[in-house]
VEXDREN-2710 file (C-alpha; in Angstrom, 1 decimal):
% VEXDREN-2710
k/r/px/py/pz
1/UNK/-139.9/-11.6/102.9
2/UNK/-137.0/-10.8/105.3
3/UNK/-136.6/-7.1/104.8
4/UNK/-139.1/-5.5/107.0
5/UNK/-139.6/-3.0/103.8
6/UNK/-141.3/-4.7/101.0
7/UNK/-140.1/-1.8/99.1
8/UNK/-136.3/-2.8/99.0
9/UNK/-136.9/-5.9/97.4
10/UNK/-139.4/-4.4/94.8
11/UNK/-137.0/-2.2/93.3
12/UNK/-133.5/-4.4/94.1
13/UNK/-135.0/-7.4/92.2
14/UNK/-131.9/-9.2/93.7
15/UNK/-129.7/-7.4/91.8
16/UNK/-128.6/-4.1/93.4
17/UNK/-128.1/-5.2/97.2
18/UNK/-129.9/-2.0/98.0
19/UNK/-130.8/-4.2/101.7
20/UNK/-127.0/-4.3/102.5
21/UNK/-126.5/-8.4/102.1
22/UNK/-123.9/-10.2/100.9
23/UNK/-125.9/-12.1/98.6
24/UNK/-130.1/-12.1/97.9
25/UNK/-131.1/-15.4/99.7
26/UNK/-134.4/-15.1/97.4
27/UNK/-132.5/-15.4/94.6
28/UNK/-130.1/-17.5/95.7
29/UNK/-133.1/-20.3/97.0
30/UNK/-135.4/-19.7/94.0
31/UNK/-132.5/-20.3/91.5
32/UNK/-131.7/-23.8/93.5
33/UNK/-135.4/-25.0/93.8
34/UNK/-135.8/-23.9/89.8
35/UNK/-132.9/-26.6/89.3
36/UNK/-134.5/-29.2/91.1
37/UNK/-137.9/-28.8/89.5
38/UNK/-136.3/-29.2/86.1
39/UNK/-135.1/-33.0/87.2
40/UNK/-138.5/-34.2/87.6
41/UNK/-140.1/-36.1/85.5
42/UNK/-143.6/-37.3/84.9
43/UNK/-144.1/-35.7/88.3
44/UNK/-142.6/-38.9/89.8
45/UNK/-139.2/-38.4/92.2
46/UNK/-137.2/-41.1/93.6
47/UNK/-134.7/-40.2/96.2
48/UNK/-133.3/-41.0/99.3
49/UNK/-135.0/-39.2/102.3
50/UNK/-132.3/-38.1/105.2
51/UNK/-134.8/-38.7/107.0
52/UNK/-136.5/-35.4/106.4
53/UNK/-140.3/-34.1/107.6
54/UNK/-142.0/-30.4/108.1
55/UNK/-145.2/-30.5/109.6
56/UNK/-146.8/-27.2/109.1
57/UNK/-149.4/-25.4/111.7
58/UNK/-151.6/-23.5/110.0
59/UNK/-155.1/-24.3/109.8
60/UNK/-154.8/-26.7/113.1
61/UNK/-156.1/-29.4/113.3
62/UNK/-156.0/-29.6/110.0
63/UNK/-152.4/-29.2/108.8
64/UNK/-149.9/-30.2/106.1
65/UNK/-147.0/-32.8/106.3
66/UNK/-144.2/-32.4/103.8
67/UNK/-141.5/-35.3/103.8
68/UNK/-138.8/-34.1/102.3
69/UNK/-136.1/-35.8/99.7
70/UNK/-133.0/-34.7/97.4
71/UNK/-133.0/-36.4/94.0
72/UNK/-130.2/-38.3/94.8
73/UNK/-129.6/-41.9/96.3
74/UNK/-127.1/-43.1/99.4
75/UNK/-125.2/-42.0/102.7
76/UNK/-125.1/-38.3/100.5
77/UNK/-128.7/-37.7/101.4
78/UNK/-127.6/-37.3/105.2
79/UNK/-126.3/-34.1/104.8
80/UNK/-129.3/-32.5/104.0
81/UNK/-130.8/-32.5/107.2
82/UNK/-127.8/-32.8/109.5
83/UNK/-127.1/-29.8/111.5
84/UNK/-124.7/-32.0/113.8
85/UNK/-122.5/-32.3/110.6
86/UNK/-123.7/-29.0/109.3
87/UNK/-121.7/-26.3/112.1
88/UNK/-118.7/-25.0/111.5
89/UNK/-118.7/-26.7/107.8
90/UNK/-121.3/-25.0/105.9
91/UNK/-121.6/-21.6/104.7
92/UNK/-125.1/-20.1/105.2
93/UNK/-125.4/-19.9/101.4
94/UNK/-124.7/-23.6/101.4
95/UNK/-127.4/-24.6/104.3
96/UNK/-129.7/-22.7/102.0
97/UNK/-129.2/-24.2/98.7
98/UNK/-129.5/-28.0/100.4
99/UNK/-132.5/-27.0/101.6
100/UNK/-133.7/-25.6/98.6
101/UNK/-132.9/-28.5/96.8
102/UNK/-135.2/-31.0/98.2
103/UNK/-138.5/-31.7/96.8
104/UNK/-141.3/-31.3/99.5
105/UNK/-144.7/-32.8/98.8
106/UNK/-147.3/-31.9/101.0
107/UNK/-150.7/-33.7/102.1
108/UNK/-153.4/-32.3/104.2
109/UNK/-154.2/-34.2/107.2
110/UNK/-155.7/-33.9/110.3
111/UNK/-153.5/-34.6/113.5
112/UNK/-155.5/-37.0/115.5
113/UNK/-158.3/-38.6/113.2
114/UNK/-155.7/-39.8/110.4
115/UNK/-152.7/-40.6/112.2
116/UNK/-154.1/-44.2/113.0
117/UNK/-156.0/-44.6/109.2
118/UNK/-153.6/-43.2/107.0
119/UNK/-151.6/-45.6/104.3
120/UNK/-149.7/-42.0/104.0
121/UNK/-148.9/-41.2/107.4
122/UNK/-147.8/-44.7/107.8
123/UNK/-145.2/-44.7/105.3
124/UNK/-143.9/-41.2/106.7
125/UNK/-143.6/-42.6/109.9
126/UNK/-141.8/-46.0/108.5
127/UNK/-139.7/-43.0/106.9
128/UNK/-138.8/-41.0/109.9
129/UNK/-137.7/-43.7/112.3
130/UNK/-135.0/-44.5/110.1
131/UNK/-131.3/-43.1/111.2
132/UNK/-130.3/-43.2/107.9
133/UNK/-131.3/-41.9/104.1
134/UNK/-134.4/-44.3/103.4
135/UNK/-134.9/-44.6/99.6
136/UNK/-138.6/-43.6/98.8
137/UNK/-140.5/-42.8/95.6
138/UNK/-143.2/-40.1/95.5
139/UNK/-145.7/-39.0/93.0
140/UNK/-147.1/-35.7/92.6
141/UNK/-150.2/-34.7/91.4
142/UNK/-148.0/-31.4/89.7
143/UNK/-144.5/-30.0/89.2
144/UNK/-143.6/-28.5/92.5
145/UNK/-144.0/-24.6/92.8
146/UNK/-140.4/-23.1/94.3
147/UNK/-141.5/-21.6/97.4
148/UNK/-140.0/-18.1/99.7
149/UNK/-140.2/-20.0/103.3
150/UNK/-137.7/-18.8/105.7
151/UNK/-138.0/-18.7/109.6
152/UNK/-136.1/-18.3/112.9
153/UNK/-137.1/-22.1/114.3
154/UNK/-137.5/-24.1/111.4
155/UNK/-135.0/-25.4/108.5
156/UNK/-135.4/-23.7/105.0
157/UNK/-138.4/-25.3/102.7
158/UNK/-137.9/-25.9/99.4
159/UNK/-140.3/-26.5/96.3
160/UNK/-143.5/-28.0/97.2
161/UNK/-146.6/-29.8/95.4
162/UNK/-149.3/-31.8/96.7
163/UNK/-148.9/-35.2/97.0
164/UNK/-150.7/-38.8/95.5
165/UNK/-148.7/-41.3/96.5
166/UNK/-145.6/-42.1/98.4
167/UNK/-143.9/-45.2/99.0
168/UNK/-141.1/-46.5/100.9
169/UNK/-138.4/-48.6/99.2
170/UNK/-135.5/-49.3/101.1
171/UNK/-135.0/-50.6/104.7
172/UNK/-135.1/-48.2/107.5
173/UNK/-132.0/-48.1/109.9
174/UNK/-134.1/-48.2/113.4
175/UNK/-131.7/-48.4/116.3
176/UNK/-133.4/-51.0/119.4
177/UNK/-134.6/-47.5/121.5
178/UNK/-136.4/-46.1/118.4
179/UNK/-137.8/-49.2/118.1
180/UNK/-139.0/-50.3/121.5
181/UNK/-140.0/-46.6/122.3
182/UNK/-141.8/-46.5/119.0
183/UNK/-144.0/-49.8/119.2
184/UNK/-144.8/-49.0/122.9
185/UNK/-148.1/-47.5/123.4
186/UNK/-148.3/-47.4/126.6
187/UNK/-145.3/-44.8/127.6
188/UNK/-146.0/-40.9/127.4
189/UNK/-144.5/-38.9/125.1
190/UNK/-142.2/-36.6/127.8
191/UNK/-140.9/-40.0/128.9
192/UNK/-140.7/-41.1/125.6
193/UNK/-138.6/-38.7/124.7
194/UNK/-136.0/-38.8/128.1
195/UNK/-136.0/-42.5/127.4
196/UNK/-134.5/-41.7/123.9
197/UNK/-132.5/-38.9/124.9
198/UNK/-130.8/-40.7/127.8
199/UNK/-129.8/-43.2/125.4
200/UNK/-127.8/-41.1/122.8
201/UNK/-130.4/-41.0/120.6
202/UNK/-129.9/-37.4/118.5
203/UNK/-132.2/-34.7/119.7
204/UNK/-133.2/-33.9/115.7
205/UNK/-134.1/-37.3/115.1
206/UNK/-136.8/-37.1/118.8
207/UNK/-137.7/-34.0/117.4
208/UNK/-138.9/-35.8/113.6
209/UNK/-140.6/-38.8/115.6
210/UNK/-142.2/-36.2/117.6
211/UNK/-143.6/-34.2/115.6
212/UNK/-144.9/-37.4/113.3
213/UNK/-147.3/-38.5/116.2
214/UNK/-144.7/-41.8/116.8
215/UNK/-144.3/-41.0/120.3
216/UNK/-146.8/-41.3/123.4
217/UNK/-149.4/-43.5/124.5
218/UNK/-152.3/-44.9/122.1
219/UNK/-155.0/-42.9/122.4
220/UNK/-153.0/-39.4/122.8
221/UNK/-150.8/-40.1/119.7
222/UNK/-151.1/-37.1/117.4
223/UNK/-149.2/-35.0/114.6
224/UNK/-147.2/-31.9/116.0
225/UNK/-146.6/-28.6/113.8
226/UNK/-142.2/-28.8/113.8
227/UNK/-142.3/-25.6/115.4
228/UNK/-144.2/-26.6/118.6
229/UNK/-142.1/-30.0/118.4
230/UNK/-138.5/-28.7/118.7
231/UNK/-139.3/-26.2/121.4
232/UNK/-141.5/-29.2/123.3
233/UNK/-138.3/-31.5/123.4
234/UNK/-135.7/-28.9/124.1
235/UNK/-138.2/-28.1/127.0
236/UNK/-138.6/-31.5/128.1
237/UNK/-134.7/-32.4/128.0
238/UNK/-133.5/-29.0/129.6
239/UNK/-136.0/-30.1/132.5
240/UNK/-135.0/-33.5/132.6
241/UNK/-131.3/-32.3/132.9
242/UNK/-132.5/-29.0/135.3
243/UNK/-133.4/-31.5/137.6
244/UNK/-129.4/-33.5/137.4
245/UNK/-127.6/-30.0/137.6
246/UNK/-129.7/-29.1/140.4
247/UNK/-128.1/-31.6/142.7
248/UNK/-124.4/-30.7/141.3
249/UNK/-121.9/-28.4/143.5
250/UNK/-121.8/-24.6/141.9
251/UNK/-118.9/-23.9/140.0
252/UNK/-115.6/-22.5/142.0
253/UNK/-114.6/-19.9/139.7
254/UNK/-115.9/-17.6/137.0
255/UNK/-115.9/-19.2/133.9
256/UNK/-116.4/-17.8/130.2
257/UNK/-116.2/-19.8/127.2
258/UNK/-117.5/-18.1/123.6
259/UNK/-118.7/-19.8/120.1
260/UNK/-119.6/-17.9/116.9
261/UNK/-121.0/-19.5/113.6
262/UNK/-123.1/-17.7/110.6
263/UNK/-123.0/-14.3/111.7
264/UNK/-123.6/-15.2/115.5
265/UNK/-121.1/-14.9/118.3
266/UNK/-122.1/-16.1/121.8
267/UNK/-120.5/-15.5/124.9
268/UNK/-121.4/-17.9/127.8
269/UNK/-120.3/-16.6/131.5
270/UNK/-120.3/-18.8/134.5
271/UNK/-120.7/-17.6/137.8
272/UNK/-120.2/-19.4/140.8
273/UNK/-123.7/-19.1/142.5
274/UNK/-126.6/-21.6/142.7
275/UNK/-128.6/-22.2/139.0
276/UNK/-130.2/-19.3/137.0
277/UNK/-130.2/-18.9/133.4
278/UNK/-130.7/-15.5/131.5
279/UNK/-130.6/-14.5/127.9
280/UNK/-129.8/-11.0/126.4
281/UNK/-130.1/-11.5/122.4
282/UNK/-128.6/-8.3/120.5
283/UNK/-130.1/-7.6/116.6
284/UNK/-127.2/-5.5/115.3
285/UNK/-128.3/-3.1/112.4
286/UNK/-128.7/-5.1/109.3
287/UNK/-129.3/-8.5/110.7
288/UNK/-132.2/-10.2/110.1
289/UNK/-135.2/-8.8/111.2
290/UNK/-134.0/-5.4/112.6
291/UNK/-134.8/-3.8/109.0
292/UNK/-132.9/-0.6/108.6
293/UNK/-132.6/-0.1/112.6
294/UNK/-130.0/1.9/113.3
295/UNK/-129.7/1.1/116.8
296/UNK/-129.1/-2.5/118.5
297/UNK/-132.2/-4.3/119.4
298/UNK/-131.7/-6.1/122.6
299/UNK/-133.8/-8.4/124.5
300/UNK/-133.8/-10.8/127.7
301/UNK/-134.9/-13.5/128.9
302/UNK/-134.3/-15.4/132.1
303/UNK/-135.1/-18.0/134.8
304/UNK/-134.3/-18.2/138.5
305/UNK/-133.7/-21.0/140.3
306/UNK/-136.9/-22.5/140.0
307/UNK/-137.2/-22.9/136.6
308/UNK/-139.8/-20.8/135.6
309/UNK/-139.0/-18.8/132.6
310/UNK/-140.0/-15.2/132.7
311/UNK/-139.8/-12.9/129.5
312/UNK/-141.1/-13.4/125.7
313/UNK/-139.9/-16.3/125.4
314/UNK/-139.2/-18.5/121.4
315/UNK/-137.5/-21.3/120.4
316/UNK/-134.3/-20.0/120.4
317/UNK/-134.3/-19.3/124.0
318/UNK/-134.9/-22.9/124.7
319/UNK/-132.1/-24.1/122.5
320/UNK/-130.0/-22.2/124.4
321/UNK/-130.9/-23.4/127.4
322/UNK/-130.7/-27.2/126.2
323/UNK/-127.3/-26.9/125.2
324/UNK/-126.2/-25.1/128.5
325/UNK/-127.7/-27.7/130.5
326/UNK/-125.7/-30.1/128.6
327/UNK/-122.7/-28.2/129.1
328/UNK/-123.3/-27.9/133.3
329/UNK/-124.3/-31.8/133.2
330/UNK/-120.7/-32.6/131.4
331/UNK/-119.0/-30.4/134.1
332/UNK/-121.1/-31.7/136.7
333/UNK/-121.3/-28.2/138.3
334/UNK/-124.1/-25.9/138.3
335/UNK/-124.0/-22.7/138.1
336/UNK/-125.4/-19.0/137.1
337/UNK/-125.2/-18.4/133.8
338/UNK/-125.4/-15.5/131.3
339/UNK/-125.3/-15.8/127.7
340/UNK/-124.8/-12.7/125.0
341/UNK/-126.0/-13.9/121.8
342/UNK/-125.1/-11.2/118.8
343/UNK/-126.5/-10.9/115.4
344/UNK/-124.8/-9.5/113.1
345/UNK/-125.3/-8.5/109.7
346/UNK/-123.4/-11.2/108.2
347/UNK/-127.0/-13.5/109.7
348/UNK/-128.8/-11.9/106.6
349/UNK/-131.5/-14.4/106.4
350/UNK/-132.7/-16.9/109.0
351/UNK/-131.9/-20.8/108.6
352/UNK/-133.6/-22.4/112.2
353/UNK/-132.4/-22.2/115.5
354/UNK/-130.3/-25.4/115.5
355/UNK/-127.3/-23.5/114.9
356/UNK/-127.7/-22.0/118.0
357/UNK/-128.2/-24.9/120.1
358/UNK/-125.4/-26.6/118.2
359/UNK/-122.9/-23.8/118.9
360/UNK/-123.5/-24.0/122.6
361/UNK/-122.7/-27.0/122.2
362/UNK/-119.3/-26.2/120.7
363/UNK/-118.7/-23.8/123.1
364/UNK/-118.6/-26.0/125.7
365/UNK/-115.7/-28.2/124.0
366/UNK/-113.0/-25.8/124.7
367/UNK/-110.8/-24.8/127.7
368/UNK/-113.2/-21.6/129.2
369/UNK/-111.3/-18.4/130.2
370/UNK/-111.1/-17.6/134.0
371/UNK/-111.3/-13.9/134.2
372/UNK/-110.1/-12.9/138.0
373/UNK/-112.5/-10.1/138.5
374/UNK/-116.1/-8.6/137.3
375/UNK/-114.3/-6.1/135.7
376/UNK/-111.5/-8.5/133.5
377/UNK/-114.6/-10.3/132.6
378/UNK/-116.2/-7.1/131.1
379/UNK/-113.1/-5.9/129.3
380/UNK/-112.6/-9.7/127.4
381/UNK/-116.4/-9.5/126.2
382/UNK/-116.1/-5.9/125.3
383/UNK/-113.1/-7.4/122.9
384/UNK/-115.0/-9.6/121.2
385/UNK/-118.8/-8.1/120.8
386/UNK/-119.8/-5.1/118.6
387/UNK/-122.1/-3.5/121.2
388/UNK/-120.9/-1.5/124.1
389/UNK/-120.9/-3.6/126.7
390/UNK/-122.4/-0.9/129.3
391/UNK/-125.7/-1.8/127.5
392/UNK/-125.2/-5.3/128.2
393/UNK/-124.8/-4.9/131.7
394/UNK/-127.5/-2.4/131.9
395/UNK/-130.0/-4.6/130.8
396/UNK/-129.2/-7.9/132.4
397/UNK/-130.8/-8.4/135.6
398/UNK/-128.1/-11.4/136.7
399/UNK/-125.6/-8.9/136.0
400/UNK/-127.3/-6.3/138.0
401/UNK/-128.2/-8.6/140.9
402/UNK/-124.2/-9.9/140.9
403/UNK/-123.2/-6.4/141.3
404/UNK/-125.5/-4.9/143.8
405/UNK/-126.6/-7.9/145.8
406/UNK/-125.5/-8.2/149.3
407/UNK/-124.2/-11.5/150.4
408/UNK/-124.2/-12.5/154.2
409/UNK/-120.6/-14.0/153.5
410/UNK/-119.5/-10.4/153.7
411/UNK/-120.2/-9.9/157.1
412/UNK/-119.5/-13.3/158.6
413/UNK/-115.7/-13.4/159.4
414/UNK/-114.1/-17.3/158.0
END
């Protein structure tokens, strides 16, 4: 439910929009995953995975796995679990009905004690390696059930139904780094991943081989809930490139370069001072999760220069901070940096927090404004976000410490 007020829902029913959104994402999901479920038959599905997996984290150790696949065959399948291709192209309405149109079968496993005597996880794993769609066939012991599942980290989950058997049919597309990294069982899992990142492999597809257990030594191998997964590799690359942009001259200038996709706009300011990284997130009235707040909720997070995060930190946080690390390595500058992320209303229901790494990203691939003073920077944000910026400066301790801080520069003559 996404309306903090069960209530809302109970009488709209979808139809009167009495929670303010464009569309009801219930509605809009359950009438996709209904579709889907009518294709089945004999409760066998054959499909092309993208590749595709949600490991669940409830009940640790013992958890579900649910590899996911359209009903459809060929390169098509891709776009089903490709945020890369996804930003900037699709609507939130069309992330949610892709989503919603996969068939999920679950199985109950236990992270450590089947992932070496499993037929099952075997097959998912053959699965996940793969680059590109893998055709599989699965049988279900029942028609799948639509299912409500949204959240802030993870992708959309559609329909679901316990699984009997799957099996791989096609050939897996396993580029020469998946595959050495894979069969090594002697390299740890944080290397494992920097070895894969370093060579161009995509940070979604380390994310699926972590979180199948195909990553780390022998013995320590083990099934990781998606969740814990995509915040473990965004934490291990933005260290692994923390410790690049460390050694990089700070930036000359300040710099300010903005991104905004499904109801978020970012603004990303560069300041020409040694590394620090803070966060102020701002829930306008009628995004997701703020209910019927009538006032902003803000919050912040940061880091100093040595790395240690200080604040309630999520997933989000660390998405953000992968993707300005990638920026600063491109520059090969460092610098301090403040990013304003704004939700707005038109974010009425949440969809996973690649979209925020991936619009970093984007940010970061255009020409960045160079505002001559504190104050022109202030008045160009103030242009662009809904909140007043006074509250953004009130609450951002880089801000703060940029204004009031003393530097010995000003009382040593040149």
């Amino acid at each position: 439910m996404i309306e903090s007020s069960r209530n809302i829902c109970v009488i709209c029913k979808g139809s009167r929009r009495l929670c303010g959104r464009p569309v009801c994402p219930i509605l809009l999901r359950f009438r996709e995953s209904v579709r889907v479920t009518m294709e089945i038959k004999n409760r066998v599905v054959y499909g092309a995975t993208p590749p595709s997996l949600v490991v669940g984290e409830r009940g640790y150790p013992r958890i579900s796995l649910f590899p996911a696949l359209p009903t459809l065959l060929g390169e098509e399948a891709k776009l089903y679990d490709n945020p890369e291709e996804w930003w900037g192209n699709l609507s939130l309405e069309d992330i949610i009905r892709l989503r919603a149109s996969m068939i999920y079968p679950s199985i109950k496993v236990h992270v450590k004690r089947d992932i070496r005597r499993s037929n099952v996880i075997d097959e998912i794993q053959w699965m996940i390696v793969s680059t590109k769609p893998v055709e599989s066939e699965i049988t279900l012991s029942r028609n799948p059930v639509p299912t409500l599942r949204f959240d802030e980290i993870i992708k959309p989950i559609g329909p679901s139904a316990p699984l009997t058997k799957l099996r791989v049919v096609g050939n897996p597309s396993v580029p020469k780094p998946v595959e050495r990294v894979v069969s090594s069982l002697d390299i740890r899992a944080r290397d494992a991943v920097i070895e894969l990142y370093k060579h161009g492999v995509s940070i979604y597809d380390i994310i699926r081989l972590f979180s199948a257990g195909a990553l780390g030594m022998h013995a320590n191998r083990r099934i990781v809930p998606t969740r814990w997964s995509i915040t473990a590799v965004d934490n291990i690359v933005g260290d692994y490139l923390l410790s690049k942009v460390k050694t990089f001259d700070r930036v000359d200038e300040v710099l300010l370069f903005h991104a905004e996709y499904l109801g978020n706009h970012f603004e990303i300011i560069l300041l020409p001072q040694s590394y620090s990284f803070e966060m102020i997130e701002v829930w306008l009235p009628g995004s997701v999760w703020t209910g019927r707040s009538k006032a902003p909720v803000i919050v912040e997070n940061y880091e100093l220069w040595d790395g240690r995060c200080r604040g309630p930190m999520d997933g989000g946080y660390y998405a953000i901070r992968t993707g300005i690390l990638e920026g600063l390595m491109g520059m090969r500058r460092q610098a301090t940096v403040v990013v304003v992320r704004e939700v707005r209303p038109e974010y009425f229901t949440p969809v996973g927090n690649w979209h925020i790494r991936e619009s970093i990203r984007r940010a970061f691939n255009v020409k960045p404004e160079k505002p001559s003073s504190f104050g022109e920077l202030l008045r160009i944000i103030s242009r662009r976000l809904k909140v007043d910026v006074g509250e953004i400066v009130s609450r951002s301790r880089i801000f703060r410490m940029w204004l009031c801080q003393e530097k010995l520069t000003k009382y040593i003559k040149p």
